[in-house]
C-alpha positions in Angstrom: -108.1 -96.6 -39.3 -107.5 -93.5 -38.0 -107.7 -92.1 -34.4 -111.3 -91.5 -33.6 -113.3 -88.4 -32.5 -115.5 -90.2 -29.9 -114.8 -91.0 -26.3 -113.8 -94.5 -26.6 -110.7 -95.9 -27.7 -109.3 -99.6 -28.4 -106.6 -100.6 -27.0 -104.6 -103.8 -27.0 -102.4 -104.8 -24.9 -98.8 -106.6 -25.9 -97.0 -108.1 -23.0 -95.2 -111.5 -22.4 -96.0 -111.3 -18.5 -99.2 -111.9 -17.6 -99.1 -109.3 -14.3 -98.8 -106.8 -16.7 -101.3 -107.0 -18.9 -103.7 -108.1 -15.9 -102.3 -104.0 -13.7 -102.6 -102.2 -17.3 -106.2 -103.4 -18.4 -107.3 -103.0 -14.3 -106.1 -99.6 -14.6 -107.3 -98.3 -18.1 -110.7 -99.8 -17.1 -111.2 -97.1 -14.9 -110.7 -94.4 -17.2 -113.6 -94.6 -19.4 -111.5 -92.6 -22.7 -110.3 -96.3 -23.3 -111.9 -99.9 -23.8 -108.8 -102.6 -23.5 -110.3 -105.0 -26.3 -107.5 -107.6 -26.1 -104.2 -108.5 -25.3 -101.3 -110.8 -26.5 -99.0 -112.5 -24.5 -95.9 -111.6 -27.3 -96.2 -110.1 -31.0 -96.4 -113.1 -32.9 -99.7 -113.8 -31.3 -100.4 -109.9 -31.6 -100.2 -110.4 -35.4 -102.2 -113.0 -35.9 -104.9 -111.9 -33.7 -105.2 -108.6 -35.9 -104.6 -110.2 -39.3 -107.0 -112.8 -38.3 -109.8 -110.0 -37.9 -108.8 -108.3 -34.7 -110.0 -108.9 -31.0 -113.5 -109.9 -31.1 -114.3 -108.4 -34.2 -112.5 -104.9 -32.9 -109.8 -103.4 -34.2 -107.5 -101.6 -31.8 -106.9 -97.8 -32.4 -103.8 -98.1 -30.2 -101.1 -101.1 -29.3 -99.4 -101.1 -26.1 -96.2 -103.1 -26.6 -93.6 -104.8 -24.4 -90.1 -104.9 -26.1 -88.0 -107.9 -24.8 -90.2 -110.9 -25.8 -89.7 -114.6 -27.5 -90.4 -115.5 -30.1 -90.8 -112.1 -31.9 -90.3 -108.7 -30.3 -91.4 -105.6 -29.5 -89.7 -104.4 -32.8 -90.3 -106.7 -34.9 -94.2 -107.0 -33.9 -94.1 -103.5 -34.4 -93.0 -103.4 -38.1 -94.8 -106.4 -38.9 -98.5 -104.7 -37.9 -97.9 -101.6 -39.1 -97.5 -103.1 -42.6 -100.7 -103.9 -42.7 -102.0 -101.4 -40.6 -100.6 -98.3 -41.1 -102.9 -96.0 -39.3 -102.5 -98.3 -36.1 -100.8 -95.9 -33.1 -98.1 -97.9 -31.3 -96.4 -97.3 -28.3 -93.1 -98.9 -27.0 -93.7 -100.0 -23.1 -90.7 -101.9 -21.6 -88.4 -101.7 -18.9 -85.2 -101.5 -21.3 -83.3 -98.1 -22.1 -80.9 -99.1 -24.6 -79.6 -96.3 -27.1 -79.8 -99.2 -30.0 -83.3 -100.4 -29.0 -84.8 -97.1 -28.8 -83.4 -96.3 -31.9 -85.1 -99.8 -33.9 -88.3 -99.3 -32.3 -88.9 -95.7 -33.4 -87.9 -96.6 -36.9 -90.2 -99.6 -36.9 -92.8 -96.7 -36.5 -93.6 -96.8 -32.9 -95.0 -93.1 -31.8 -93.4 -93.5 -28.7 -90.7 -95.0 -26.3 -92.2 -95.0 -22.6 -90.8 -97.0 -19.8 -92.8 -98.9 -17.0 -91.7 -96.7 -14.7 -93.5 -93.7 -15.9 -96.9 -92.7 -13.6 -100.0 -93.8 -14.9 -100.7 -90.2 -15.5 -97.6 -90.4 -17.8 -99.0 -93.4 -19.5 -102.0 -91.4 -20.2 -100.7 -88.7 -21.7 -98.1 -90.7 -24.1 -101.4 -92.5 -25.0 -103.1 -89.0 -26.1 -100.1 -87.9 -28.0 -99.8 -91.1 -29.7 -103.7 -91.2 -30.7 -103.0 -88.0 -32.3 -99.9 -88.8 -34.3 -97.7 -87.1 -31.2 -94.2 -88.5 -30.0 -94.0 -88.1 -25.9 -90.3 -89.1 -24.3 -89.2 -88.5 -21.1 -85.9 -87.1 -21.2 -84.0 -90.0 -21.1 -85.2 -91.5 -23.4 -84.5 -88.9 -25.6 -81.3 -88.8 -24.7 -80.9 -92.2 -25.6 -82.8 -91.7 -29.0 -80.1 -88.9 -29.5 -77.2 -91.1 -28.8 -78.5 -94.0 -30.8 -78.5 -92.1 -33.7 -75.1 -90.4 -33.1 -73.5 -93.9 -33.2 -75.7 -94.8 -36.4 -73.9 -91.5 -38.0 -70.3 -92.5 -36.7 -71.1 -96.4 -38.0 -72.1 -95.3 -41.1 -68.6 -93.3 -41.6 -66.3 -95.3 -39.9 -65.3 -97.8 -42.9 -67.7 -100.7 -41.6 -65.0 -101.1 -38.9 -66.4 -103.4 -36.0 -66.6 -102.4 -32.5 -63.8 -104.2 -31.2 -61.6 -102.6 -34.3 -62.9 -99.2 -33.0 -61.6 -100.0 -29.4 -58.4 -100.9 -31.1 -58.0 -98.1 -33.0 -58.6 -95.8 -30.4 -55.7 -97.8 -28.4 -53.2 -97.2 -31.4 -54.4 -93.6 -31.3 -53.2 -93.3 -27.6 -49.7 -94.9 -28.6 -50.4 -98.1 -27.0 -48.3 -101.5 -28.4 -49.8 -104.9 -29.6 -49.2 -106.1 -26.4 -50.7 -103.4 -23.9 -53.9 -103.5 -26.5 -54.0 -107.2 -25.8 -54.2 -106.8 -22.4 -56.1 -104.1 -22.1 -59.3 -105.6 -24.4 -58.2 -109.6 -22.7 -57.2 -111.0 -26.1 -53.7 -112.1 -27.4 -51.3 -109.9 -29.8 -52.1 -112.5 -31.9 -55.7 -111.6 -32.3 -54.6 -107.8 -31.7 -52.5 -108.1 -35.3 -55.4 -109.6 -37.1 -57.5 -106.5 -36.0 -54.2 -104.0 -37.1 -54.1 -105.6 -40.2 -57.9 -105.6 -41.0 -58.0 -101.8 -40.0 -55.1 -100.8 -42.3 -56.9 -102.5 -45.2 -60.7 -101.0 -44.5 -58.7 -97.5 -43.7 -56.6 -97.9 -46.9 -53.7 -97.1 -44.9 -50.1 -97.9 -45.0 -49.1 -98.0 -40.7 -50.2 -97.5 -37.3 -48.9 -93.8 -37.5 -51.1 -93.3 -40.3 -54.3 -95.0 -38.5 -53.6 -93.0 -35.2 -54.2 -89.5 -37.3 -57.1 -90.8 -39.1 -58.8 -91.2 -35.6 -57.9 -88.2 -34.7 -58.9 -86.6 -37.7 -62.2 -88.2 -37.3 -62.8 -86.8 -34.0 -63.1 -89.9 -32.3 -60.0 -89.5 -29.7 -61.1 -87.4 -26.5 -57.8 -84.9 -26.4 -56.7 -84.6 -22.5 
């Protein structure tokens, strides 16, 4: 199923609130490039509807596709269908800008991230690129793709260290004691020593001194 060369093309529309779906297909009906075939009120009913033989015997050419939904998400929807549909064009529509969630959705193999508060002009376009295989992003939200995968990199070389044993090794990397880590992050030293001791054994090393240079060595304490 690949994006066609005539004037018309399917759409579906993914969306757990129904004023949504109902302003989307009112406006895409006006545009007569694109014929809003169906619509799903969350992905798990997206997926059956399309593995149970489409939307009235049509087969979308393009999804658009809420994020933050019950049941299964954006994401997940996302992955799922283009499984078993890998030609299908998605596109990511949702309020949220969260480095992380930008991140997943892309990977699932959405085309594009677009926000709802984009111009319907904006929609358009994004839907054009995606038909023809073509990521649009505002510039936040590729900033947010950017920093998403930034963190992915530092994750994947920072020992499998948690986040809260990041924040605390970045304290030990400014000097501070047990205690002024404690109350800093709102735990107790007691919990502050289980994090020390958990970081000297991920980090192989043999002190606090020797944990505040590996920070620094990775780059991960702002100097000044």
């Amino acid at each position: 199923m690949t994006a066609p060369e005539a004037n018309v093309w399917n759409v579906m529309i993914v969306d757990d609130h129904e004023m949504v779906r109902m302003g989307l297909k009112t406006y895409l009906m006006l545009d007569s490039r694109f014929e809003v075939i169906g619509e799903a009120s969350g992905g798990e009913e997206a997926v059956r509807k399309l593995t149970q033989g489409g939307c009235g015997g049509k087969m979308p050419h393009l999804v658009l596709m809420d994020l933050m939904m019950p049941e299964m998400d954006g994401v997940a929807a996302t992955r799922a269908l283009l499984q078993r549909f890998p030609e299908l064009r998605i596109i990511i529509l949702t309020s949220f800008l969260e480095d992380e969630k930008v991140v997943e959705a892309i990977e699932a193999g959405a085309v594009s991230y677009v926000l709802k508060t984009v111009s319907a002009d904006e929609l358009i376009y994004a839907m054009q690129g995606a038909l023809r295989n073509m990521p649009v992003m505002s510039g936040d939200v590729s900033q947010a793709l950017t920093r998403g995968l930034r963190k992915r990199s530092v994750q994947d070389e920072d020992e499998g260290l948690t986040e809260r044993e990041r924040e605390v090794l970045l304290l030990i990397a400014e000097g501070k004691s047990n205690k002024e880590i404690g109350d800093e992050l709102h735990i107790s030293v007691k919990t502050v020593k289980t994090h020390v001791s958990n970081l000297l054994m991920k980090c192989e090393m043999e002190d606090r001194t020797q944990l505040a240079i590996y920070a620094h060595r990775k780059g991960w304490v702002k100097e000044g």
